[in-house]
C-alpha positions as MATLAB code, in Angstrom:
seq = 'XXXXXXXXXXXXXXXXXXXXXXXXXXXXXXXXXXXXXXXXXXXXXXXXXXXXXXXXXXXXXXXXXXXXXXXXXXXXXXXXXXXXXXXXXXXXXXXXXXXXXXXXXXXXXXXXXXXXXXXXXXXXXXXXXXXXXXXXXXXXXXXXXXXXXXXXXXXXXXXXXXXXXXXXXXXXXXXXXXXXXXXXXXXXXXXXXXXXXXXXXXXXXXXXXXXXXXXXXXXXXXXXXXXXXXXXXXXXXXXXXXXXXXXXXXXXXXXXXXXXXXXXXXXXXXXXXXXXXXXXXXXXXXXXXXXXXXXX';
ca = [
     105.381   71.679  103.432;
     107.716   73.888  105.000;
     109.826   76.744  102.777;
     112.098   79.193  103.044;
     111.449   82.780  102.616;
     113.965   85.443  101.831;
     113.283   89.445  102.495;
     117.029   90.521  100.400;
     117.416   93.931  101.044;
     119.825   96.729  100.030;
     121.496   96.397  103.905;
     120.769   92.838  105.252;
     119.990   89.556  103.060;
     117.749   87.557  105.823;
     116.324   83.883  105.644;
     113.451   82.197  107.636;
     111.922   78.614  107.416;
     108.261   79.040  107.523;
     105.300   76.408  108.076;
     101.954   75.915  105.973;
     100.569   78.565  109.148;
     102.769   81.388  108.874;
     105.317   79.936  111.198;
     108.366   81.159  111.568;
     110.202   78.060  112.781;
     114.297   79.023  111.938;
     115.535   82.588  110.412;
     119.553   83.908  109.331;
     120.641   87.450  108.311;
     123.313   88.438  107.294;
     124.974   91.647  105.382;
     123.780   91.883  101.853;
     126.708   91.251   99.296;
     127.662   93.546   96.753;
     127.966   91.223   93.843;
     125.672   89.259   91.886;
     127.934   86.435   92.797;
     128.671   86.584   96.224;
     124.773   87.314   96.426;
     123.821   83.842   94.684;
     126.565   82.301   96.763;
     124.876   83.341  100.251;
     121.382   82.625   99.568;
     122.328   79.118   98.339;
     124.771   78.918  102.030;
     121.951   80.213  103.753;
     119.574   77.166  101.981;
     122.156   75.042  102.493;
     121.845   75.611  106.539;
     117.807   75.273  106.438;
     118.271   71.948  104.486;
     117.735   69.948  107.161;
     114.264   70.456  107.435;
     113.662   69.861  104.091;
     111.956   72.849  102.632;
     109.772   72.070   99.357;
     110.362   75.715   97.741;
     112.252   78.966   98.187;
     110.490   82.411   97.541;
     112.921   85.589   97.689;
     110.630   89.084   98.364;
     113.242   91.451   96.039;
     113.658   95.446   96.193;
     113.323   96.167   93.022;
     111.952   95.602   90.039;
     110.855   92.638   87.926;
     109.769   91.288   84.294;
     105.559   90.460   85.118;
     106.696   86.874   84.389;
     109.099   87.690   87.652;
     111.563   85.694   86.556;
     114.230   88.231   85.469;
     115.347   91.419   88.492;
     115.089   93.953   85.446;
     116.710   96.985   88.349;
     116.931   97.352   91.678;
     118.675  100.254   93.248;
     120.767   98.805   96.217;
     121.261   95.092   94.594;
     123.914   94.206   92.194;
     121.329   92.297   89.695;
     120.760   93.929   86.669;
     118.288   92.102   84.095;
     119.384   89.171   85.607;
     117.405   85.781   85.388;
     117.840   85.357   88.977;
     114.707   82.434   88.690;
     116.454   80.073   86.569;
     119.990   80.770   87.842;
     119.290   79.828   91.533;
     116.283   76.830   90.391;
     118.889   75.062   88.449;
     121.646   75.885   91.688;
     118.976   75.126   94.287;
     117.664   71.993   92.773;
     114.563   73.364   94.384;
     111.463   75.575   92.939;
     111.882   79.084   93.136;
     109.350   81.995   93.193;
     110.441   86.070   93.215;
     107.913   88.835   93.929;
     108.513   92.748   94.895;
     109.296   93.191   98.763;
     106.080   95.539   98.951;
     103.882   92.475   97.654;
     105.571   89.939   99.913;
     104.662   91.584  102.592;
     101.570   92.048  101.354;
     100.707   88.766  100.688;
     102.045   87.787  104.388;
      99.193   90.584  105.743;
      96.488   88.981  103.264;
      97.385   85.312  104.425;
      98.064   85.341  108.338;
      98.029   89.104  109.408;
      95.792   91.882  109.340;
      94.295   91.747  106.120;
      92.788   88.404  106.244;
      89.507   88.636  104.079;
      90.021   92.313  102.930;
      88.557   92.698   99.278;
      90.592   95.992   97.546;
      93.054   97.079   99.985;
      96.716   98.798  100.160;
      99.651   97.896  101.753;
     102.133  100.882  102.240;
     105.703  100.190  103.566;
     107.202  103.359  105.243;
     110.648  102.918  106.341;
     113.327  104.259  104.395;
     111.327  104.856  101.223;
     107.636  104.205  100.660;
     106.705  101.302   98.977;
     103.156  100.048   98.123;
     100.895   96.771   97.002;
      97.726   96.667   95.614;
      95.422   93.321   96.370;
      91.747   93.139   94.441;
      89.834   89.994   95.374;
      92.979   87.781   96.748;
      95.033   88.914   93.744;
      98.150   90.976   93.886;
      97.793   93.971   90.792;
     101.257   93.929   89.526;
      99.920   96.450   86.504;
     100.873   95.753   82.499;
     104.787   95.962   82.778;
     105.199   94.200   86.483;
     105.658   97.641   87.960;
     102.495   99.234   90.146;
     102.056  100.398   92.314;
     104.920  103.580   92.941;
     102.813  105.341   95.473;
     105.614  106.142   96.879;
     106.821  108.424   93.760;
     103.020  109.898   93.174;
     103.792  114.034   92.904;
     102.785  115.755   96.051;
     104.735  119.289   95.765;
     105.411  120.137   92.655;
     109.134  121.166   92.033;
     109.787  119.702   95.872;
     112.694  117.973   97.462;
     114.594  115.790   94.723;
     114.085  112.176   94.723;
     116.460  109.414   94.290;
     114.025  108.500   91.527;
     114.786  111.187   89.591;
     111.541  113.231   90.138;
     110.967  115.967   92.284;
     108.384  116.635   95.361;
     107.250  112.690   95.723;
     105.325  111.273   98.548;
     108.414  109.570   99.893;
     110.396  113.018  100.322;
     107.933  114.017  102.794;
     106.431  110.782  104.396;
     109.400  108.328  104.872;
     112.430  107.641  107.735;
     114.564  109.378  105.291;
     112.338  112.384  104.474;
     111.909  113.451  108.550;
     115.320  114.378  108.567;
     114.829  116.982  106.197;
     111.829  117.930  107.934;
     113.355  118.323  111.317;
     116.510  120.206  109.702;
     113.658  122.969  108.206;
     111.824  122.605  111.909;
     115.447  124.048  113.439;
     116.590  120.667  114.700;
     119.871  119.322  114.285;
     120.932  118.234  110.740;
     121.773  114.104  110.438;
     119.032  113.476  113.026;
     118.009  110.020  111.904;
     114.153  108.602  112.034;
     114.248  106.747  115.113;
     115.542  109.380  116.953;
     113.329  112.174  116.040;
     110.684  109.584  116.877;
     112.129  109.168  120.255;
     112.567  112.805  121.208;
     108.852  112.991  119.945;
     107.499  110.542  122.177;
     109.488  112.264  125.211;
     107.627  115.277  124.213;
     109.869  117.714  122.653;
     107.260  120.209  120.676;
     109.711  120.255  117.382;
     110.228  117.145  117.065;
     106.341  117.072  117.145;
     106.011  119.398  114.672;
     107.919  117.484  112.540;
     105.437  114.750  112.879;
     102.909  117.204  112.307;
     104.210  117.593  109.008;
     104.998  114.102  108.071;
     101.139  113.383  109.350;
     100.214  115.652  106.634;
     101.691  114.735  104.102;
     101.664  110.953  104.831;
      97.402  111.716  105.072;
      97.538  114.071  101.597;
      99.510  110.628  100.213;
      95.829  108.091  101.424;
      93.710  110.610  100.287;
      94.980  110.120   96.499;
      95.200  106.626   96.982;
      91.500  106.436   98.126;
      90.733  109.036   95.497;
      91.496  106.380   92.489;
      91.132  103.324   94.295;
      88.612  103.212   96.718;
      90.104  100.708   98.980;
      88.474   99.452  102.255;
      91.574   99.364  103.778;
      94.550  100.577  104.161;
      97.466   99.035  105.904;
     100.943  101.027  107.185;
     103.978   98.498  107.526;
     107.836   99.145  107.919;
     110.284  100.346  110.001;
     108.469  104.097  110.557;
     104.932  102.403  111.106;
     105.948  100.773  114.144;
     105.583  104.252  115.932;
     102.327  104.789  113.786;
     100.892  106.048  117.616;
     102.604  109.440  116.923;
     101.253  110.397  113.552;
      98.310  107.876  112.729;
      95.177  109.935  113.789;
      96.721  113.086  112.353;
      97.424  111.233  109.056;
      93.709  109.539  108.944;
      92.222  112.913  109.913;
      94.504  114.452  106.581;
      93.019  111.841  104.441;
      89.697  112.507  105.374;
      89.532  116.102  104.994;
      91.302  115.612  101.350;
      89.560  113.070   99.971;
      86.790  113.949   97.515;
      83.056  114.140   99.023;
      84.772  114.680  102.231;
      82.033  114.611  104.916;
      79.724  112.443  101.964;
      81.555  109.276  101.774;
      82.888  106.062  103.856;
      86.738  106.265  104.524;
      89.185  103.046  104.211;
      89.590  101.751  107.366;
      93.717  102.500  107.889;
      95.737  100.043  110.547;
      98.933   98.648  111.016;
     100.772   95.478  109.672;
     100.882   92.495  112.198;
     103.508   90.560  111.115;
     106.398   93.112  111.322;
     109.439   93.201  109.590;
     108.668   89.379  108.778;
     106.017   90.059  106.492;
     107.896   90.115  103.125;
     109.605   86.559  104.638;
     106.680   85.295  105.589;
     104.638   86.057  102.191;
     106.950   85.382   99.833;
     107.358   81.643  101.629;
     103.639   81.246  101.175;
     104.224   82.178   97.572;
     106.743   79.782   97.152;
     104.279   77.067   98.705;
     101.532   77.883   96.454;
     103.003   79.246   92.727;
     105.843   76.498   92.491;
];
């Protein structure tokens, strides 16, 4: 049975019809809308075009955060839902079963099913890219926590009384180890200010020695970040997806070689194993289809 996945971000609302494999066989994107409305109105247009083929189910991988039944978007920063039943409102306008998980577990599930988690036991999945997001799988199972909610690596404390976050907090992970947070870097590195992530990446790889700093620094931090998470969780792997992993050649090594010198019983102890995603910027898509496929 084929289905259709959605990955609805805060910038681009995209669609793909995916196969029982992983498949990828159609995908749409389009500008996210900025109502609740007009949101509903273009997933169902962009079901409508995938119709032909008949999907069975539609999954949608959401930023933000959901009820644990995820049936309700309780809050999501750069979406216009707002405890909205988004499960039941687009079942009943579908006509077809619907599923909803976080973005981070989507993509996730995508690495656990066809990508490079297949037959991992406790493992992480971080998403770097704008912000950091995170998923925790035990056994085949995705840990959502009591309230729906874990897990905010992302907005774990890593300098106390540090950069403000958009969260609310101050000095988290994702000030330090995201797309966002290496402009910041690179301004305090005497680069110029606005410089976005894929550019300080470039100028990196052509081997300008601030712009390496700042990777320096985001290594660090990005490694002081796995060495918590292995801390708790003891994963045997660890894998880096998003937009910022995707250059994971520039500050991989220095980040594993943080995490191992942090990590308690450094020297006395196996480290995760810590790769890269496989399936892209699909993942999310891709997962959340298989989701659909298997919950509904």
């Amino acid at each position: 049975m084929n289905t259709v996945g959605f990955d609805i971000g805060g910038t681009q609302c995209r669609a793909a019809l995916v196969t029982e494999s992983g498949e990828i066989l159609e995908q749409r994107s389009v500008p996210t809308p900025r109502t609740a409305d007009a949101l509903e109105d273009t997933i169902a247009a962009l079901v409508d075009e995938l119709r032909p083929h008949e999907p069975g189910a539609v999954g949608l991988a959401v930023a933000g955060f959901l009820d644990p039944q995820r049936e309700i978007v309780r809050f999501a920063p750069h979406l216009p839902w707002r405890d909205t039943p988004v499960r039941a409102r687009l079942q009943e306008r579908l006509g077809l079963p619907v599923a909803m998980e976080h973005d981070a577990n989507s993509a996730a599930w995508g690495e656990y099913r066809f990508g490079s988690a297949q037959g991992a036991g406790t493992w992480v999945f971080f998403t770097v890219g704008t912000g950091i997001g995170a998923a925790l799988m035990i056994d085949g199972r995705i840990f959502r926590g009591a309230f729906g909610t874990a897990p905010e690596f992302g907005h774990l404390t890593v300098v106390p009384d540090g950069r403000r976050c958009a969260c609310g907090k101050r000095g988290c992970l994702e000030r330090y180890a995201s797309g966002t947070a290496l402009a910041d870097t690179a301004q305090a590195h005497g680069m110029p200010p606005g410089l976005s992530g894929h550019a300080i990446m470039s100028v990196a790889r052509g081997g300008d020695e601030r712009a390496r700093a700042v990777l320096a620094d985001f290594a660090g931090w990005l490694g002081q970040g796995l060495s918590i998470v292995a801390d708790v969780l003891d994963p045997e792997l660890i894998v880096l997806g998003g937009g910022v992993a995707a250059d994971a050649d520039l500050f991989l090594a220095g980040a594993v070689e943080k995490m191992g010198r942090s990590i308690v019983g450094a020297g006395h102890r196996r480290l995760p194993v810590v790769g890269t995603a496989e399936l892209g910027a699909n993942a999310g898509m891709i997962g959340v289809s298989d989701l659909a496929r298997t919950e509904t």
